[in-house]
N, C-alpha and C positions, 0 to 999 in steps of 0.2 A: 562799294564804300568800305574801307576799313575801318574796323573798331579797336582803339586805344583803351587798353586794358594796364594799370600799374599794378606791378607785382614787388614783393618786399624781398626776393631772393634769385639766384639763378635760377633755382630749382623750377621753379615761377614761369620764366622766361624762357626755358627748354620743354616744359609741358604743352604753353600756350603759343610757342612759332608753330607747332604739326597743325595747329587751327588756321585754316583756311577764311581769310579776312580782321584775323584779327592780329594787332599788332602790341606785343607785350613792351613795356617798358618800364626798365629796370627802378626803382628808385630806394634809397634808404632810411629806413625810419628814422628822426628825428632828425634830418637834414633837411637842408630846402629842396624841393621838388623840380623834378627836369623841365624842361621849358614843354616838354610835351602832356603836361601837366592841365593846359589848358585847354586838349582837346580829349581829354582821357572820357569815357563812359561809364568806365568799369572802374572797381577799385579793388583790391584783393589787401586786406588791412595785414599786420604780420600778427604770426599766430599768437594768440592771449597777449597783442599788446596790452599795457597797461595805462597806458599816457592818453590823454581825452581825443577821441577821434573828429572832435567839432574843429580843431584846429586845421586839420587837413582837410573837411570839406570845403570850407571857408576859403579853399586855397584850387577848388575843383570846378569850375562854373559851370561844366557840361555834365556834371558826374548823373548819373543815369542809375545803376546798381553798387551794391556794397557785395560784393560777396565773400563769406569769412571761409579761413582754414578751419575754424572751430565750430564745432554743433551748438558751444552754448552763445547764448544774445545778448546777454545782459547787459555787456558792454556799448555796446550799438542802441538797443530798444528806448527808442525817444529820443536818441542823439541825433539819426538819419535825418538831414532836410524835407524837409515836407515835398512828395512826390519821387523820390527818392525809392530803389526796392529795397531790402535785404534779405539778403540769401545767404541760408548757414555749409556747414559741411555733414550735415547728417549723413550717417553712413559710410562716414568715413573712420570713425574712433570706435565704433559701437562696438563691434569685436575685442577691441585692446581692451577697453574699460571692463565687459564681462570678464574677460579672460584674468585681470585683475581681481574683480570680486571673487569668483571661484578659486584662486590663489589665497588671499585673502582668507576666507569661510575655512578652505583647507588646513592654514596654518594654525587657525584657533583651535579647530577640533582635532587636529592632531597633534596640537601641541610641540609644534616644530621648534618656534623659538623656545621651549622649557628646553628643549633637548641641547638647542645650540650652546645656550647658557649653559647647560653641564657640561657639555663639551668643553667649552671655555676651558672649564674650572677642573676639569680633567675627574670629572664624575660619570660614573657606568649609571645614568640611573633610567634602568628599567620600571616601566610602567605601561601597563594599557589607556590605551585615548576614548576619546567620542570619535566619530565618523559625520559625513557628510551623506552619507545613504541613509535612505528612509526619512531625511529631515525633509520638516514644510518649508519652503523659502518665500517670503509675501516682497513682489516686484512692486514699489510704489517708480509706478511709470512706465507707459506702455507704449511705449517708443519707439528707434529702433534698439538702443541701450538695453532696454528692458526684453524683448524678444532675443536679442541675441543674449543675454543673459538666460533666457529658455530654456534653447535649445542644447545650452552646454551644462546644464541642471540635469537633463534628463540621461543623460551617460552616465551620471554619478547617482541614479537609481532615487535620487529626491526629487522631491515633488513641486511645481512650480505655481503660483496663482499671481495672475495680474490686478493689477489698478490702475486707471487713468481717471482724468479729467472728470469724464460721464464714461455710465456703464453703457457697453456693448456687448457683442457676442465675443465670449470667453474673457471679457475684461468686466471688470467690478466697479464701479462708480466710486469715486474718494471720499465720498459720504458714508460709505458703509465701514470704514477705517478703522470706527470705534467697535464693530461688532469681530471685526480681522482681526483686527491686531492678537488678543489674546491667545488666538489657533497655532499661530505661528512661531518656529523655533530659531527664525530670524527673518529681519526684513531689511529689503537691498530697495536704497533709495537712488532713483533714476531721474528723477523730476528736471526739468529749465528752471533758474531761477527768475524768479516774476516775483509781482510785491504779492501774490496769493499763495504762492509757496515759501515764504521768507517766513521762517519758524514753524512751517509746517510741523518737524518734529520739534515739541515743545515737551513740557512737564506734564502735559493731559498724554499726549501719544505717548512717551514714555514710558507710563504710569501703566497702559492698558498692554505692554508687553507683557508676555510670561516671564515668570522668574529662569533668569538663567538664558535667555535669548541674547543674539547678537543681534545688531544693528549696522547695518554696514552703506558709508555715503560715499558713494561715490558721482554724484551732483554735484554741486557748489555748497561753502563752506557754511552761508548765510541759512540756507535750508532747515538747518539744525538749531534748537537753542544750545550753546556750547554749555551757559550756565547750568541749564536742566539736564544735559548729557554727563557731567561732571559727578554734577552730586550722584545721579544715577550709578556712574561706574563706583562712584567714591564708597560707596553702599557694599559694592561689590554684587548688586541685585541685576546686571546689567554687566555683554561684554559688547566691544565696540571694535570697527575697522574703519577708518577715516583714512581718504587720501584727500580731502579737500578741509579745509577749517574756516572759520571766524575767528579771529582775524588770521590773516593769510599774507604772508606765513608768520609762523608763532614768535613771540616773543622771547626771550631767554626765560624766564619766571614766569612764564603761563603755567599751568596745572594740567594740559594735556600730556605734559612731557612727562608727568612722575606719576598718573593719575594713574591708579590697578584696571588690567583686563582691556589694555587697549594696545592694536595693532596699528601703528601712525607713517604713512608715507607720504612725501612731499609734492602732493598734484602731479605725481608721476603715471597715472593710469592709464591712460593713451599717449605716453611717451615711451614708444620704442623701435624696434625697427621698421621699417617700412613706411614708418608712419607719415611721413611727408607724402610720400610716392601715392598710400592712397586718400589724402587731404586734395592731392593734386588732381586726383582722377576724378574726385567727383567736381572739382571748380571746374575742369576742362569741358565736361559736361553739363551743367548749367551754364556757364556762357555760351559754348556752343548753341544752347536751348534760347540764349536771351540774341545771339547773332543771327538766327533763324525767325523768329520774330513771335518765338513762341515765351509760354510762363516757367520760370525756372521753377523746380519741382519742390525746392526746401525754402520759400518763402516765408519770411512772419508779419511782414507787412504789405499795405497796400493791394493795388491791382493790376494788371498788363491786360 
């Protein structure tokens, strides 16, 4: 029996022909759907579309699994038809996005952009920095985001502690947050956004940072209260690394744009090279998992 899988790109279509039983077929976002449409199982949505996904299941009668190029759900969570799976690309970005933070952390403490800006301006101007050695770094999200964020902490000779959900071994319960926070000389937020995490960081977590910590999101934009992050930098009591916002993306006369002590990129954190090649490697392998008649392993709903 072959399985009808639609994919949003070639890229897509040249991963999933090497799978044995399954048949990729091509289609384009916000056009009508190939006629093979009607036999499809699979669905492979394009990466961070934006446009309501209830339109295209409504268009799938056989659809069986979602599974996304992207680790995060938010978009999908409650939209999938009931009986429906969804399956993310965890382990696909987790590396970009660390490797981002650590860039990020870096350019604050070493005050890379002061230096660009003198450049600019065609200024010598010598000064010593902060460093990133010997800082505490507090992982809100113990992921694979947050692990791989870890293990490239610990080259740069700082110190790493996690948090999820509920405490385990060597992870911290998100209950204990308010006793954290104040230890640490910055905290890299890693969370899914869900309605429990939606203001996670707010004007209380704020408040219980130390003077002088970053704060760095690289999760989703909603995570953050933007208005209690604001005031916070506006203080100057507080510096910040966002590559995700509220709203998203900024308006011309937001305040994130002029606000002091903030580092601001445009949800570019797992956009870079390779990064399709391995978004592709892990769908190839959860379909494969879901064609064999086994549970695809990055699951957020349901059962098999």
């Amino acid at each position: 029996m072959t399985l009808t899988v639609l994919v949003p790109d070639d890229f897509g279509v040249e991963a999933l022909s090497r799978v044995d039983g399954v048949r990729p077929v091509r289609y384009v976002p916000g056009e009508e759907l190939p006629a093979e449409a009607a036999d499809a199982e699979v669905l492979v949505p394009k990466f961070l579309a934006g446009t309501d996904p209830r339109e295209v299941f409504a268009q799938l009668p056989n659809l069986k699994l979602v599974q996304l190029l992207s680790a995060g759900a938010e978009n999908f969570v409650g939209r999938v038809p009931d009986g429906v799976l969804l399956s993310t690309c965890r382990g696909a970005h987790g590396g970009s996005t660390a490797e981002w933070a650590i860039g990020a952390l870096l350019v604050i403490y070493r005050e890379l952009f002061v230096f660009e800006r003198a450049r600019a301006e065609g200024r010598w101007d010598y000064h010593a920095t902060d460093t990133l050695q010997d800082k505490k770094v507090l992982i809100v999200g113990a992921g694979d985001l947050g692990e791989q964020l870890r293990v490239r902490l610990e080259p740069f000779n700082a110190t790493a502690t996690m948090v999820g959900r509920t405490a385990r071994e060597g992870v911290h319960g998100i209950d204990e947050l308010p006793e954290l926070l104040p230890e640490f000389d910055a905290v890299v937020v890693f969370t899914p956004m869900t309605e429990e995490t939606r203001h996670l960081v707010d004007a209380k977590f704020l408040a219980a940072m130390k003077d002088g910590a970053i704060l760095v999101n690289g999760a989703r934009g909603p995570v953050v209260d933007t208005g209690a992050l604001v005031a916070e930098l506006s203080s100057g009591r507080l510096r910040a690394a966002l590559d995700v916002t509220d709203p998203e993306p900024l308006p011309a006369d937001h305040p994130l744009w002029t606000v002091p002590g903030l580092l601001l990129t445009p949800h570019v954190a797992g956009s870079c090279t390779g990064s399709m090649k391995r978004a592709y490697a892990v769908v190839v392998a959860e379909i494969e998992r879901y064609a064999a008649g086994e549970r695809p392993r990055n699951l957020v709903n349901g059962s098999y």
